[in-house]
N, C-alpha and C positions, 0 to 999 in steps of 0.2 A: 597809459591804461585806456585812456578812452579812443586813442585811434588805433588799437589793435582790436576793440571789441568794432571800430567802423570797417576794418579790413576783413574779419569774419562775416559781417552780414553782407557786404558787397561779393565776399567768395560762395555763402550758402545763396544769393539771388542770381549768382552768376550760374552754379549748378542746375538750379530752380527750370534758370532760361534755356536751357542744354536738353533738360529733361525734356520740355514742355516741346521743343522742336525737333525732337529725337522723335517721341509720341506722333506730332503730325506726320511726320515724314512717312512712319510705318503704315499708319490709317491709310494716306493717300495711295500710295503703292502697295497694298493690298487687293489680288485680284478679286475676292471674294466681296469685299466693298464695294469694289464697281461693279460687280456686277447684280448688288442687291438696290444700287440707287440706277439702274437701268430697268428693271420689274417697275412696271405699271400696273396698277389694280385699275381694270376696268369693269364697273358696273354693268348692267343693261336692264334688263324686263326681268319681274322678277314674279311668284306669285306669293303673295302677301298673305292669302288667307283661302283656307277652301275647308268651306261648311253644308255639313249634310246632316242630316238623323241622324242618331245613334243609334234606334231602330226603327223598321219601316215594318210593313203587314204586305206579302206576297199577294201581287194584283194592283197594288197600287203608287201611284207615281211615287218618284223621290226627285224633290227639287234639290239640285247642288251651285251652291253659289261659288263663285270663282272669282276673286278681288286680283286685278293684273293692275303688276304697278311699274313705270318708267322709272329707275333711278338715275338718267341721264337727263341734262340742260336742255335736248334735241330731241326734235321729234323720233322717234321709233318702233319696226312695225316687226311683227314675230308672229308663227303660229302656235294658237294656245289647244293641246289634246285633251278633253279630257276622257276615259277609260277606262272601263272595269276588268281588270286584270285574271280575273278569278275567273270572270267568262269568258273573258278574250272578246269585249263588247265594247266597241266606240260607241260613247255617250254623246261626244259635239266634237267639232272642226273646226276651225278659222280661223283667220288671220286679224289681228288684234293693231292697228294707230292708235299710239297714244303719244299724245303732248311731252313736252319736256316734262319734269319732275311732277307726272300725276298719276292716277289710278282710274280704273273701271272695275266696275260690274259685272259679270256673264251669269245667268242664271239657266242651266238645264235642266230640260226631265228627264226621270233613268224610268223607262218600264221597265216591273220587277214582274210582269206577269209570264209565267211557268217558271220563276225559279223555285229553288229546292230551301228549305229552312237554312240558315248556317250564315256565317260571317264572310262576309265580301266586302274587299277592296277597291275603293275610287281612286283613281290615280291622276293627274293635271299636271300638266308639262307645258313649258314653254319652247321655242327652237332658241338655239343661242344664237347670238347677234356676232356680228362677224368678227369685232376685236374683242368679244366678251370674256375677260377671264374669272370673274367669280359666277361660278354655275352650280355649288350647290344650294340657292335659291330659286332654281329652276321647274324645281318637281316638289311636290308635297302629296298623300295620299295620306285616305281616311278609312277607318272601318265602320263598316255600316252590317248591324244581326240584323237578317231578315227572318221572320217569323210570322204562323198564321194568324 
C-alpha cells in the first residue's frame, strides 16, 4: 500500500515537471513576448503643472505659470511653447536646461488688451526629446473667461 501511494505522487510530480517546462517553453518562443520586453518606456521633460486665472478682466495682464520638470537621471534641454490657441497668440518661447530629475518655474504675461468677452484657451507644450516615447505629458492647457 504505501509504495503504490510513493509511485502516484512521484507520477503526479513527474506530470507537475512536464507541465511546468511545457509552460516555459511557449512564453519563450512566443514572438509577441519578445517583442513586448524589447519596448522601452522612455521618459523626458514633461510639464508638471500650468496655472492661470480662472477669470481675468479684458486690459489686463494674466500671469501663467509653467512648472517644466526632467524625469530623466541626465541633464536635458527642450523647447517650452506657451500659446493661446483661441487667438492664435504666442504667449513665450524658449529653450528650457534642466538638471537630471528636477523642475523649473517659467512665469508669463498674457496681454488681454482688445480682446473680446468669452473663454480662451492657454496652451504649453514641450518639443520631445529625441528617444522620448511617453509624450502625452507634453502639453497641458487651461481655460481662462475673460470679462469686463
Amino acid at each position: 500500500m504505501k509504495v503504490n501511494r510513493f509511485k502516484k505522487g512521484w507520477r503526479g510530480l513527474f506530470i507537475l515537471f512536464i507541465l511546468v517546462l511545457l509552460s516555459i517553453g511557449t512564453s519563450n518562443g512566443n514572438p509577441s513576448s519578445e517583442k513586448k520586453k524589447a519596448e522601452t518606456v522612455m521618459t523626458g521633460i514633461t510639464i508638471v503643472s500650468l496655472d492661470a486665472p480662472l477669470r481675468a478682466s479684458i486690459g489686463r495682464k494674466v500671469y501663467i505659470e509653467v512648472v517644466v520638470g526632467n524625469e530623466r537621471a541626465t541633464k536635458a534641454t527642450t523647447i517650452l511653447t506657451v500659446t493661446c490657441p483661441t487667438t492664435k497668440q504666442q504667449i513665450g518661447r524658449e529653450a528650457e536646461t534642466l538638471e537630471g530629475l528636477s523642475s523649473q518655474k517659467i512665469t508669463y504675461s498674457w496681454n488681454t488688451e482688445g480682446l473680446k468677452e468669452g473663454t480662451y484657451i492657454i496652451r504649453a507644450e514641450v518639443e520631445k526629446l529625441p528617444d522620448e516615447t511617453v509624450l502625452d505629458d507634453n502639453v497641458r492647457q487651461i481655460e481662462i473667461l475673460i470679462q469686463r
